[in-house]
Structure formats: structure tokens, C-alpha cells
Rosetta silent file (secondary structure, phi, psi, omega in degrees, C-alpha in Angstrom):
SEQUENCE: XXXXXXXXXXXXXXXXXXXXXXXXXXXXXXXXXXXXXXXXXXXXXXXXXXXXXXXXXXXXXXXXXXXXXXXXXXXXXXXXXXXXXXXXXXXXXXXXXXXXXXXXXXXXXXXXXXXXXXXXXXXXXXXXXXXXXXXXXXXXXXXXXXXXXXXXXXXXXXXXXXXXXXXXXXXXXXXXXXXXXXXXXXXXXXXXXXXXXX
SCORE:     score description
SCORE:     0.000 S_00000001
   1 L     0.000  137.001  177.880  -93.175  -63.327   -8.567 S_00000001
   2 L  -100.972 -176.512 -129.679  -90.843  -65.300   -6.283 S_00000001
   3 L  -121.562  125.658  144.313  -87.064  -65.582   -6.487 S_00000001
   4 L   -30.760  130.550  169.567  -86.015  -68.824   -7.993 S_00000001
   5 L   -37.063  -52.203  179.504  -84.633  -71.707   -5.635 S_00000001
   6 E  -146.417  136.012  151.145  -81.751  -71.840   -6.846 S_00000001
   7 E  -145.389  146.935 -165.313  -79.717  -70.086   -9.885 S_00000001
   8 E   -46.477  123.237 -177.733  -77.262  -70.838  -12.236 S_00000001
   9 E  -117.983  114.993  171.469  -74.354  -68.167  -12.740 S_00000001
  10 L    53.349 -126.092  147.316  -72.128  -69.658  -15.305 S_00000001
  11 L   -81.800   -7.485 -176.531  -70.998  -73.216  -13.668 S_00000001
  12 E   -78.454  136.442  168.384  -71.702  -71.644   -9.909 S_00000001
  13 E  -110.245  113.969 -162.183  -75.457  -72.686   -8.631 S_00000001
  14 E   -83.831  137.779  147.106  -76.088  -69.320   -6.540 S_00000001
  15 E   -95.419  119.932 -166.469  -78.311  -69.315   -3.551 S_00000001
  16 H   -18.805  -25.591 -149.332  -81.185  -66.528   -3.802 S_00000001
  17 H   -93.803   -8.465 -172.851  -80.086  -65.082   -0.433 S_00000001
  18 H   -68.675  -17.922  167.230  -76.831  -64.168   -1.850 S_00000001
  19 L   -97.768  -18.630  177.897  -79.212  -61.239   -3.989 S_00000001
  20 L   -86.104  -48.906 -163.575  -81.941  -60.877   -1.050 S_00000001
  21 L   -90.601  149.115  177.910  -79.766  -60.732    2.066 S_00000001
  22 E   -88.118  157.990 -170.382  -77.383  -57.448    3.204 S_00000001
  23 L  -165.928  145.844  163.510  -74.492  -58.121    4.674 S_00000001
  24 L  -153.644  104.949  149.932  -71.502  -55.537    5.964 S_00000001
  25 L   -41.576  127.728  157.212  -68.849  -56.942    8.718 S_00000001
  26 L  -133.121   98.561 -165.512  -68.771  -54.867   11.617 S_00000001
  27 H   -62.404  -22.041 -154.711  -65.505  -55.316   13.030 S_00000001
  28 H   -81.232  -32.451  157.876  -66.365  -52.597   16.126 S_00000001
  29 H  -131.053   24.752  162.051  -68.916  -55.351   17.197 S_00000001
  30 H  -112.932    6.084 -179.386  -68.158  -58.620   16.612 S_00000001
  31 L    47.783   28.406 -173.104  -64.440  -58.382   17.242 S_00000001
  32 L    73.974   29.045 -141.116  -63.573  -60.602   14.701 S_00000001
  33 H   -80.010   -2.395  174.017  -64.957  -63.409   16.520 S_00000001
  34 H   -71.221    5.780  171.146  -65.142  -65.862   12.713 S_00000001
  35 H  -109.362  -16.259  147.561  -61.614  -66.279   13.342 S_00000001
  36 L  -110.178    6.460 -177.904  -61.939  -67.881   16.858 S_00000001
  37 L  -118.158  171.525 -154.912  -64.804  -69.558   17.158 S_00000001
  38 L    88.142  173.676 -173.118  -65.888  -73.154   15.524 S_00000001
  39 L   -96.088    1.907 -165.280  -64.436  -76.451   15.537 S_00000001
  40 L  -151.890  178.968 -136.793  -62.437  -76.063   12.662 S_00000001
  41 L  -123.351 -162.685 -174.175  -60.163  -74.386   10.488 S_00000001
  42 L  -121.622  121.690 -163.747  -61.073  -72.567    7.404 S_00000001
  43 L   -51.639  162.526 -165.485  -60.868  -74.732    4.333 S_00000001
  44 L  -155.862  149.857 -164.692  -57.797  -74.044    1.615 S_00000001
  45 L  -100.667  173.653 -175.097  -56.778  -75.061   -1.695 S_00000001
  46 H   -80.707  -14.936 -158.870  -52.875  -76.606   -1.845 S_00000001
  47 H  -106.047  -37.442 -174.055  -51.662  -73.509   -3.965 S_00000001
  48 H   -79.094  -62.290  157.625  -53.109  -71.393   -0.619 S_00000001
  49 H   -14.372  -95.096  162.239  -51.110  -73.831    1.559 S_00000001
  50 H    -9.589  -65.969 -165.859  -48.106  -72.801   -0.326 S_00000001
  51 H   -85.602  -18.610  175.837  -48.452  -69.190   -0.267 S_00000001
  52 H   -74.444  -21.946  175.227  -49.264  -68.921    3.761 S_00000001
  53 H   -80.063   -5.685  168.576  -45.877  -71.091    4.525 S_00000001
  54 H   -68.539  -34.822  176.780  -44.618  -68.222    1.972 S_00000001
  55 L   -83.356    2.591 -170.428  -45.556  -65.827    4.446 S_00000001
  56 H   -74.989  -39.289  163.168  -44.981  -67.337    7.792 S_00000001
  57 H   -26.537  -49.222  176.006  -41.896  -65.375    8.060 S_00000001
  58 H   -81.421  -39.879 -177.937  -43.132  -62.025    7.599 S_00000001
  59 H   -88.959  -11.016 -159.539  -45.914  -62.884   10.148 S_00000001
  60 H   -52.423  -28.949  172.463  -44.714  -65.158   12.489 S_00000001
  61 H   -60.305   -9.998  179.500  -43.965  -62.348   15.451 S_00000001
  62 H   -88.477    6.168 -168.748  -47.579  -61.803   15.191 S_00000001
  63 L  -122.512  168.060 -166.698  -48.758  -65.003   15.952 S_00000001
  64 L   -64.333  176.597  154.058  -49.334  -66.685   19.814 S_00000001
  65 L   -64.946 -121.105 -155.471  -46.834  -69.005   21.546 S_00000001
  66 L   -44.776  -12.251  145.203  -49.626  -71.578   20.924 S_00000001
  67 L   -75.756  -19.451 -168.593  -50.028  -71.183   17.514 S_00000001
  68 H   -54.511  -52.065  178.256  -46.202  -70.954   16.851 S_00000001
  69 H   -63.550  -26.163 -173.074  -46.316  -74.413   18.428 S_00000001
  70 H   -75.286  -47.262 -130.114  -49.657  -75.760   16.458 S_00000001
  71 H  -106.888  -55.001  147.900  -47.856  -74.776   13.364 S_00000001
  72 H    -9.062  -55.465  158.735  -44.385  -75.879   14.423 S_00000001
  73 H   -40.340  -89.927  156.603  -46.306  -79.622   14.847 S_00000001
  74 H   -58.912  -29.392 -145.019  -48.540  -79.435   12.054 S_00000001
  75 L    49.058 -158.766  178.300  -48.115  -76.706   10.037 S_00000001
  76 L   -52.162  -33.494 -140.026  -50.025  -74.553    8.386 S_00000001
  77 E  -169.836  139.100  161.207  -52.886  -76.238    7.290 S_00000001
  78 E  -107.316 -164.668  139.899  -54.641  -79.919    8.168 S_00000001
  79 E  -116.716  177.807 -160.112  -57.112  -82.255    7.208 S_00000001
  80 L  -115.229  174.885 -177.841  -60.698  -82.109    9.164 S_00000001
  81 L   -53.959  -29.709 -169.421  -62.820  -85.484   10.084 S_00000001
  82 L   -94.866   10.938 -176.048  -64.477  -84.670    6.493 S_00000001
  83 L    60.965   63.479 -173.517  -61.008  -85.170    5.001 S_00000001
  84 L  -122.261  147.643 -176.615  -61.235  -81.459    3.905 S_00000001
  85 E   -72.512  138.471  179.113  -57.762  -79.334    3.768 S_00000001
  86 E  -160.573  174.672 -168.439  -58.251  -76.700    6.173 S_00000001
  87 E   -88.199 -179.451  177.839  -56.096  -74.215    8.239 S_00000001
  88 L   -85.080  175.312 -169.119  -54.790  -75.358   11.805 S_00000001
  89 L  -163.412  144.059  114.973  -56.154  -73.921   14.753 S_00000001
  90 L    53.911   -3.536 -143.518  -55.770  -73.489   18.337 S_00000001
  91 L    61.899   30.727  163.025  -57.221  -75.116   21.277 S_00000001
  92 L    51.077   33.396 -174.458  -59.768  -76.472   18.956 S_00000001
  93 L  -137.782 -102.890 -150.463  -60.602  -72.276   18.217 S_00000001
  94 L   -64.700  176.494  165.092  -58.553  -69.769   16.523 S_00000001
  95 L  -108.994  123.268 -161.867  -57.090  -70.166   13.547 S_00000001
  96 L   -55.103   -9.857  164.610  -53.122  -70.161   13.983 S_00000001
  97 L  -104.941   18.889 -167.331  -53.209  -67.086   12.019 S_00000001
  98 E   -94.314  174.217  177.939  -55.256  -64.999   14.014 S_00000001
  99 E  -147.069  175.352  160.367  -53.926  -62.182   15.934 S_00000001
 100 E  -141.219  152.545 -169.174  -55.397  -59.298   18.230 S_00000001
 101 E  -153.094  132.834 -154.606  -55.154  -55.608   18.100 S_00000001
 102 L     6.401   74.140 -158.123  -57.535  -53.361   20.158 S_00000001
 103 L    58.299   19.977 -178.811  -59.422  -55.886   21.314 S_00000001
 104 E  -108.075  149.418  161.272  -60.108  -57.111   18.035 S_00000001
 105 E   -83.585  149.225  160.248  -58.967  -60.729   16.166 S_00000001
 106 E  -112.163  143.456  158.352  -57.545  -59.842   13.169 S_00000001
 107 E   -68.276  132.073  172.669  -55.729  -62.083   10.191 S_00000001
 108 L   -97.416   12.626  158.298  -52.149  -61.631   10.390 S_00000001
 109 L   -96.072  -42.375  165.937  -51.627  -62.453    6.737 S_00000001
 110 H   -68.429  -65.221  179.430  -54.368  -59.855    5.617 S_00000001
 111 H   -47.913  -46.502  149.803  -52.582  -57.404    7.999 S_00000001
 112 H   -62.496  -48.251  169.296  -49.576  -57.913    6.415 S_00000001
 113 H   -33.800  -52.983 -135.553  -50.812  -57.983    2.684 S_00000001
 114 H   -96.985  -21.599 -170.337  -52.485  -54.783    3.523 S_00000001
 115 H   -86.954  -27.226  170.207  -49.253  -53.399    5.078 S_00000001
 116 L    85.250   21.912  169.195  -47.549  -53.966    1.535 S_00000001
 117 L  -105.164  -43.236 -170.480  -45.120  -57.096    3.155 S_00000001
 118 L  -120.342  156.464 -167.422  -46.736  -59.826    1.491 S_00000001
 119 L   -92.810  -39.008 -169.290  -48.460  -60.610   -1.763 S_00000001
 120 L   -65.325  117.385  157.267  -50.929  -63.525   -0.251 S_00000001
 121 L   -95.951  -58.718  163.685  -53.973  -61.857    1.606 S_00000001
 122 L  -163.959  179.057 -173.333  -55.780  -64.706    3.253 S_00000001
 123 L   -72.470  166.282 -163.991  -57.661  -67.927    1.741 S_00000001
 124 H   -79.702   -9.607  175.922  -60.645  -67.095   -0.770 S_00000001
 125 H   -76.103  -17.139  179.532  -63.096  -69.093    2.031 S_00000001
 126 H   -69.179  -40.781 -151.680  -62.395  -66.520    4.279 S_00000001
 127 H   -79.964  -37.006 -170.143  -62.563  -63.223    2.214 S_00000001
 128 H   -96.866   -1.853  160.652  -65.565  -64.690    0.873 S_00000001
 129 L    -8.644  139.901    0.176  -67.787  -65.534    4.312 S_00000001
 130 L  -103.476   36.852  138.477  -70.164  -65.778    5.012 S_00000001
 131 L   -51.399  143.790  163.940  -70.642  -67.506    1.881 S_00000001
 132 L  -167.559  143.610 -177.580  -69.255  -70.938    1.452 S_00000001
 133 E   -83.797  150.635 -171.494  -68.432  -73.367   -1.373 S_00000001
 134 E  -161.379  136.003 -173.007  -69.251  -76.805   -1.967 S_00000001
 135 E   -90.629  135.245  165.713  -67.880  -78.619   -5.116 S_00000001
 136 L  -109.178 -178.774 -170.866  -70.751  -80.909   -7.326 S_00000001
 137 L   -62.409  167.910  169.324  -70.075  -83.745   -9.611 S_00000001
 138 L    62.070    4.714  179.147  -69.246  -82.183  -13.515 S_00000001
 139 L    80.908   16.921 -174.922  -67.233  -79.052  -12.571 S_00000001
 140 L   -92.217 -178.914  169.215  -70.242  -76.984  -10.969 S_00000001
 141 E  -100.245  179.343  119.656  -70.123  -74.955   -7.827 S_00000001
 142 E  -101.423  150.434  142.889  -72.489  -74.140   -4.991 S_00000001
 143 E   -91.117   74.181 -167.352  -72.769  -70.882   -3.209 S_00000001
 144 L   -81.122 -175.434  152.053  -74.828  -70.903   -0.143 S_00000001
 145 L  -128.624  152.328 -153.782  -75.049  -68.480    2.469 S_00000001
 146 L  -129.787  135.631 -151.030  -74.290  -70.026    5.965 S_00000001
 147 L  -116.904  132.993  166.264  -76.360  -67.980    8.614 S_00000001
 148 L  -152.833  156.035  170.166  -74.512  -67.654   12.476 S_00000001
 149 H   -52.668  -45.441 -163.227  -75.260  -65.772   15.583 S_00000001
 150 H   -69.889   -4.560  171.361  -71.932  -63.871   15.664 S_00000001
 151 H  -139.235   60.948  165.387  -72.691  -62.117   12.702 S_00000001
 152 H   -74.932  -27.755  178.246  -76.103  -60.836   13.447 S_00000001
 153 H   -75.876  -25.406  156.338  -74.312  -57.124   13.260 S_00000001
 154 H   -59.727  -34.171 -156.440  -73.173  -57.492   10.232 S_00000001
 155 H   -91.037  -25.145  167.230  -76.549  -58.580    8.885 S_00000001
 156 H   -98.210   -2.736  156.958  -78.361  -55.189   10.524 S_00000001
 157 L   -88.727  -41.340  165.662  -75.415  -52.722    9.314 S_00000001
 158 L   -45.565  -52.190 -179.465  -76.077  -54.347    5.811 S_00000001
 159 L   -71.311  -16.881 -168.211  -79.792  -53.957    5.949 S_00000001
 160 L   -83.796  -58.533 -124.502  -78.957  -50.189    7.259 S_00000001
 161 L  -103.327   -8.951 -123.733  -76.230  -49.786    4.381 S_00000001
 162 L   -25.659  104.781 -143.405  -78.771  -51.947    2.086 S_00000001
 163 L  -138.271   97.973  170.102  -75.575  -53.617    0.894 S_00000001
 164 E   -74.840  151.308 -162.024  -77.080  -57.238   -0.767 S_00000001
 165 H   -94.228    9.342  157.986  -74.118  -59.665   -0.081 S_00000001
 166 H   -75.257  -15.125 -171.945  -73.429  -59.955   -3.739 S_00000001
 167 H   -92.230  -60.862  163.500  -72.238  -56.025   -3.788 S_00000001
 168 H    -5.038  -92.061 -175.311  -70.558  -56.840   -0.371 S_00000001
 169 L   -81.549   32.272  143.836  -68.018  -59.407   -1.534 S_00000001
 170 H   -15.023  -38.326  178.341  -67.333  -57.791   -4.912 S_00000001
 171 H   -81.567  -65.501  169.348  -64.016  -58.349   -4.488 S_00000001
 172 H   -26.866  -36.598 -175.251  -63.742  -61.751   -2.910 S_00000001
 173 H   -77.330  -17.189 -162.792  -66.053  -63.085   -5.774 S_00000001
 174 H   -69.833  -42.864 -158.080  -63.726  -61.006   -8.499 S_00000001
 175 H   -79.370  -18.874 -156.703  -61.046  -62.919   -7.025 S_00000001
 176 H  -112.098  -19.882 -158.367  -62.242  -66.722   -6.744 S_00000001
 177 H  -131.093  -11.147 -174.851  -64.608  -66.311  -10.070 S_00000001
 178 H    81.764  156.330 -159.238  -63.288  -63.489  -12.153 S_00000001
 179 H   -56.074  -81.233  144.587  -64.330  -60.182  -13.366 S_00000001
 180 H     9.600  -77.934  177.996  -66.339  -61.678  -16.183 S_00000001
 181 H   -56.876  -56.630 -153.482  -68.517  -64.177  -13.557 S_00000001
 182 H   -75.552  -30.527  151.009  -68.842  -61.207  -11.518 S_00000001
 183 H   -63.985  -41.294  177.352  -70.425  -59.251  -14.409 S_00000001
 184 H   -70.598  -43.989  170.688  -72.553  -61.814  -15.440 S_00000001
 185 H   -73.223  -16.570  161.964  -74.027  -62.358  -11.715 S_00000001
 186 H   -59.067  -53.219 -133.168  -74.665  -58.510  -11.447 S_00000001
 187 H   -77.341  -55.606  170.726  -76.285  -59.023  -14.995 S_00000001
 188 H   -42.198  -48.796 -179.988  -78.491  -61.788  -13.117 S_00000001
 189 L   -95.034   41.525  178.199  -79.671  -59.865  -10.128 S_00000001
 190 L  -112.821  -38.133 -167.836  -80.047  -56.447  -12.759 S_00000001
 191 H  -116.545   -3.876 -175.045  -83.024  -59.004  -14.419 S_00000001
 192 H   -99.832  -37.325 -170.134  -84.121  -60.599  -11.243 S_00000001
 193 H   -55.748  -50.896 -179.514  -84.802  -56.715  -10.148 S_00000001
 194 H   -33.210  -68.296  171.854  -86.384  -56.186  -13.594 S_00000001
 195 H   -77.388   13.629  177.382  -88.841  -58.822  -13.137 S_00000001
 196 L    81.658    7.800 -166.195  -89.760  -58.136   -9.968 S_00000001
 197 L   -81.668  -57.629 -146.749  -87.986  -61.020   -7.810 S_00000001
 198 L   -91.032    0.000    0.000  -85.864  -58.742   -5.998 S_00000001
């Protein structure tokens, strides 16, 4: 039996790969590189806005002389060519909130969350990558999975770990869809296994 095209989790329209493909980040060999590379920043709701200029304080010694300045300019957060809210970046690269620490980028707002200074961890497009949302007409969602070279190591310590990228971002999804949603799409791939899709 094959895997539906596409299916419905509540209002979210999932894409199958989010129950066929593993996924793990592996920071030790991609260095964090989804926080400098692209053309663009990582989209953000206005309420996300908010809470990173709540936080610029705690992080700001952590961030470059050229973001200090991007942000200084701009602020936090733009819009892109697609009129989409998104954070600022760089030298048309990082994201103004990246940082590095043994030879890795890091978030300096997740490094502080995690540190117990700030309540904000970083925007939900990040924590949930390499997924990403797209709004339809009627209140539904999409969920795709967006495929890049830099995180082919993630995608073979996932298949090692066999870590499906719905178990992966358990949290991220708890956080953008709720506990509830998050039961109900485990419920989904629990009956897609059942029936043989998976």
C-alpha cells in the first residue's frame, strides 16, 4: 500500500516525508551552517518580533559588530521581496542573531533561553526546520519538508538513529500546534504503520 500524497492532521495538510524521512541535526558536522547560509532571514510572526527586541539586551554582547549595525538600521526583523516578515541578516547571510562558539554558529537567543536569561528561545520556523509552513485559504496549514545539501548529516544520523522527523521535532511541533495536534499526528502515523504505509 502506498503512503497517501498528502494528509490531513487536524487543519495542518502534512507531507508523507514528515513520517518516512529521519532526521537528527548534527551540530559536530554541519556547524550550524542553516543559520548562515541563504538569501534570507527566517520568517516570524509579530508576537516573535516582540519577544526577540525583548531579548536584545540580554544577547546583544553576543552578537557581531555587523549585526549590531544591521539591527541598529533595521532592527530585528524585515520584510523579504515576497513581502514575508522575516529576521534581518548579514551580508545577505547570517541571521543577526547568530553567533559562534567552537567553530560552530549557534542562536544567541536559544543560548540564552537555555542558559535560564531569557524566556523567548528562537522563532517556531527555526526550531521546527527543516520543515516549513505555508498558510492556505480557510485557516489550513501546510507542512512540507524542504530538502538541502547542508543537512545531508543530519539526514544519515537520523536514518542511523531511525528518528522519523515527526519524533525529531516533538517539541517544536508541541510548541507551534499543541500537545493535542501532536497526539493526534502520532495517532496518524501509529495507523499509517498499522496498515502498512510506513
Amino acid at each position: 500500500m502506498n503512503i497517501p500524497p498528502i494528509i490531513q492532521v487536524g487543519d495542518v495538510l502534512v507531507s508523507p516525508d514528515v513520517f518516512t524521512e529521519c532526521f537528527c541535526c548534527d551540530l559536530d558536522a554541519c556547524h550550524g551552517a542553516c543559520c548562515v547560509e541563504g538569501d534570507a532571514g527566517a520568517p516570524v510572526t509579530l508576537d516573535e518580533i516582540a519577544a526577540m527586541e525583548d531579548s536584545l539586551d540580554t544577547v546583544w554582547g553576543s552578537l557581531s559588530a555587523g549585526a549590531q549595525a544591521v539591527i541598529d538600521r533595521q532592527g530585528v526583523a524585515c520584510t523579504d521581496p515576497e513581502g514575508e516578515l522575516v529576521t534581518s541578516i548579514v551580508g545577505g547571510r547570517d541571521c543577526v542573531f547568530t553567533c559562534h562558539e567552537d567553530g560552530c554558529c549557534l542562536c544567541a537567543l536559544e543560548r540564552a533561553c537555555r542558559a535560564g536569561l531569557t524566556d523567548f528561545c528562537k522563532p517556531v520556523s527555526c526550531a521546527l526546520y527543516p520543515l516549513r509552513e505555508k498558510t492556505f485559504a480557510g485557516g489550513l496549514v501546510g507542512l512540507n519538508y524542504n530538502r538541502w545539501d547542508i543537512c545531508r548529516p543530519a539526514v544519515v544520523k537520523g536514518r542511523e538513529l531511525r528518528l522519523p522527523l515527526y519524533r525529531f521535532l516533538e517539541g517544536p511541533l508541541k510548541r507551534r500546534f499543541g500537545e493535542q495536534w501532536y497526539a493526534e499526528l502520532v495517532a496518524t502515523a501509529d495507523e499509517l504503520h498499522r496498515q502498512g504505509m510506513l
